[in-house]
N, C-alpha and C positions, 0 to 999 in steps of 0.2 A: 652132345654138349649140354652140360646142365644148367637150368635157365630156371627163373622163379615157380614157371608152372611144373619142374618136377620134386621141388620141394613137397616133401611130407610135412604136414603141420597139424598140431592138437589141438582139438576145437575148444579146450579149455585154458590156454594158455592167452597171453597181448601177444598182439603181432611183434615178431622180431621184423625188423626192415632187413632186405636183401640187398647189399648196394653192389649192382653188376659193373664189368669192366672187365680190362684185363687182370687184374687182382680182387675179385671180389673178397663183401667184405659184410657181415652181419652187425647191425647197430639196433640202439633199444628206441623208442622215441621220445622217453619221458625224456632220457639223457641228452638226445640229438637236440632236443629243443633248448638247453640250455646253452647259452655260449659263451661259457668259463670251462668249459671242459670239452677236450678230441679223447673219443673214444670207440671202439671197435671190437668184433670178434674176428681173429681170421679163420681161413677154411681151408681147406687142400689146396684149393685151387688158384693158379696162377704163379707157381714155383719152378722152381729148377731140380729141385731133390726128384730122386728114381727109386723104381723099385717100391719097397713095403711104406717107403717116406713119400711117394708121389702125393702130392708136388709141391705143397707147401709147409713143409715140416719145419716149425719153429725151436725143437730142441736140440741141445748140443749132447744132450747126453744120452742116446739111444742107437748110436751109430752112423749116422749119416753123415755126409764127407762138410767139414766145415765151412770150408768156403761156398756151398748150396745155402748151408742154413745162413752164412750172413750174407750171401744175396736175398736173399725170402725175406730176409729182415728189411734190406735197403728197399724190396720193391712194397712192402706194405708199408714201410715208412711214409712212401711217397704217397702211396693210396688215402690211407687214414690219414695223415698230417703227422709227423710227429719223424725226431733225428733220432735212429737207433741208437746212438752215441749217449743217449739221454736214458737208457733201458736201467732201469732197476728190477730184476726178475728175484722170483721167491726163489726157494730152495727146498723144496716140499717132500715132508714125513708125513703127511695126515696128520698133523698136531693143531693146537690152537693159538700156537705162538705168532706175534705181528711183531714187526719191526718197523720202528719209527724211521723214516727214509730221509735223507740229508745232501746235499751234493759232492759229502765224501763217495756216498754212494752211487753217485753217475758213471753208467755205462757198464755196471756189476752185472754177471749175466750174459755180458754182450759180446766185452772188447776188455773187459776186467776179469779177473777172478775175483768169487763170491769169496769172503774172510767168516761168512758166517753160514749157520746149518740148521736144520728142524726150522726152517720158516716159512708158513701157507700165509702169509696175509702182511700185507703193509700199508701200510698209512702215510700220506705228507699234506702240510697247504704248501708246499714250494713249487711254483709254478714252471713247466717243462721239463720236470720228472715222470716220465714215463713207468708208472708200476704194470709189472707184468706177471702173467699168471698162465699156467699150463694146465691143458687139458684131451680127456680122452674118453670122455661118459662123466667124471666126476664134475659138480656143479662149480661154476665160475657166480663168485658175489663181487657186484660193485656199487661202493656207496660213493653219494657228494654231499655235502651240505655248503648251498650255495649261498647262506649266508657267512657261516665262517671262515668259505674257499678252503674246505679240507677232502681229502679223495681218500679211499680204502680200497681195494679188493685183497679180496680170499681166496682160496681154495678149500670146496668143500666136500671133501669123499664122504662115503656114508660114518664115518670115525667122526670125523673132521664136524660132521651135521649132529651125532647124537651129543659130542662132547659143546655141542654150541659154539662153533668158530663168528656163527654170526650177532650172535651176541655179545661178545668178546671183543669184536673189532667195532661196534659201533659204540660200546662202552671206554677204548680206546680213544677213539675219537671226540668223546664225552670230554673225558682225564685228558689230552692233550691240547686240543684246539676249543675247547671247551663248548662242544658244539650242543644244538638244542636239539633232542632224539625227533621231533616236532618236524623240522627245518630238513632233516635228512632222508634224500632221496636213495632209494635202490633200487637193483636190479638184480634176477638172478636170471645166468645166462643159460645157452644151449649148453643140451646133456641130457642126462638118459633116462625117459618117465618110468612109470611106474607099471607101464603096461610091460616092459623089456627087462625091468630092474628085478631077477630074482634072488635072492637073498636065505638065507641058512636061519633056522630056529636060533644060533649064537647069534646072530645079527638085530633080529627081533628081542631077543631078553634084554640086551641094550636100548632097544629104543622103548622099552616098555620101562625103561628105568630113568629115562632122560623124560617122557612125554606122558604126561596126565588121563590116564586111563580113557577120559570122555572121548580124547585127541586118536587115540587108537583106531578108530574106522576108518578116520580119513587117512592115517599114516600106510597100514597098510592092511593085506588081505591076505588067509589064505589059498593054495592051490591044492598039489599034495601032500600028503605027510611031510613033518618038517620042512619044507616050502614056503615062501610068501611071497607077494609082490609089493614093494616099498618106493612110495611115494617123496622123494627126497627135494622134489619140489615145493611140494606141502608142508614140510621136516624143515626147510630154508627161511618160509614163509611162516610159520609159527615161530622159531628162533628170531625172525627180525619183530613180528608182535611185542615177542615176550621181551625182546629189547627197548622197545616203547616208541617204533617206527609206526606211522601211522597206515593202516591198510589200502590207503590210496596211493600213498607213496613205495609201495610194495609191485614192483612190476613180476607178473610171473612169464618164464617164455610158450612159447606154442611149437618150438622145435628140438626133438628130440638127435640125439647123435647118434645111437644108434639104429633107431629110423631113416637114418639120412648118412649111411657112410658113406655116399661119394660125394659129400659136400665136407663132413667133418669126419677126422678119425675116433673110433671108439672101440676101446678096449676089449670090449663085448664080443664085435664079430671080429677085428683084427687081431687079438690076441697081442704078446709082448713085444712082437717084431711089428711097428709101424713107430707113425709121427705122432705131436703131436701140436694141436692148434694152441692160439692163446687169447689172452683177454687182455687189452693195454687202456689203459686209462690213465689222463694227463690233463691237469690243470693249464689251460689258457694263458699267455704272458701278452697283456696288451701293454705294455713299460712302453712311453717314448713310439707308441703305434707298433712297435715289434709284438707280431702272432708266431707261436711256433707250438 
């Protein structure tokens, strides 16, 4: 049974908090400490899904029998706080398009059909919108700014990070809620270091085109010919910089997913036949003492 002490963790990352139970459930704690916002990562663990989906597989679109996936839903709902019914999930091409979220939008992803496509990243201050985001090694971003009351998460493959998804969504946040880049906090979640991340000479001449030569050491290194190792943690965390986030308000994680598949699925070791986890994030409704 897997329990905090078998977690793999990187001595360079902030502690991600483990929350055990029967649904566990990984949270950040800059975010945990705030209380305008429920938010969570789920993990395999504590689902009904079988097989290559064991056992908490949040997608509908990978093959697993649907009524697993909206049980997994209804039991982390319960875990982390928040009504599946309330799920706004992306639509994800590795691109850097965000979508402004609305309560036409409730339950899209979930119990709705999506009307929309090409979407890694959304934005709302509407409070008990649950934005959701899928993952498999590719990095999960989540922003707040707790003075505005506005939330964001991304999706960010290594596309998704050269082309600046996270710049783009906190500029979003800028232009729509009119937020102060100061005031806004982030996160980037569990996914795949740099030490597991290997990546193709095409993959590097993009990041040597998005990131300032000096930036290069720390992005990445190489192994063998045409080979590197890419640091997309570092690549997330320069992109929120260069967005005008402040380096304190920059949380980096310490767990990696493909370190740790039998807590998280990753693409890495499991290849195209598995599940996978997600990232929910949801502004606070205290109206009339109602929390959800």
């Amino acid at each position: 049974m897997l329990n905090e002490n078998n977690i793999k963790r990187k001595a360079s990352g902030a502690p991600l908090q483990y929350n055990p139970g029967e649904v566990p459930f990984l949270t950040v704690p800059s975010f945990h400490s705030q209380n305008a916002v429920t938010h969570g990562f789920s993990t395999r663990l504590g689902g009904i899904s079988t097989g290559p989906f064991s056992t908490m597989n949040v997608s509908l679109s990978r093959g697993d029998s649907p009524e697993a996936v909206t049980e997994n839903y209804r039991r982390l709902g319960q875990a982390i706080g928040f009504d599946p019914h309330r799920i706004v999930s992306s639509s994800q091409t590795h691109t850097v398009n965000i979508r402004t979220v609305d309560w036409s939008d409730c339950g899209k992803g979930f119990d709705k059909e999506k009307d929309y496509h090409d979407v890694d990243g959304l934005v709302t201050n509407i409070p008990g919108m649950v934005l959701t985001t899928f993952y498999a090694d590719c990095v999960p971003l989540l922003l707040f700014d707790p003075i505005k009351k506005a939330i964001g998460a991304a999706h960010s493959g290594w596309r998704g990070t050269v082309h600046k998804i996270g710049v783009e969504i906190v500029r979003r946040m800028v232009e729509i809620y009119d937020c102060d880049t100061k005031d806004i906090i982030t996160a980037i979640g569990p996914s795949i270091c740099q030490d597991c991340y290997e990546v193709s000479q095409e993959v590097i001449d993009q990041v040597k085109e998005a990131y300032a030569s000096q930036l290069w050491p720390q992005l990445f290194y190489p192994t063998i010919p045409g080979k590197y190792q890419l640091n997309l943690w570092e690549a997330c965390r320069e992109n929120f910089l260069e967005a005008g986030i402040l380096p304190e308000h920059i949380s980096v994680p310490d767990i990696c997913t493909c370190c740790n598949p039998e807590l998280l699925y990753s693409h890495r070791v499991m290849g195209e036949k598995r599940g996978n986890f997600a990232a929910f994030l949801m502004l606070k409704n205290h109206i009339c003492g109602e929390e959800f």
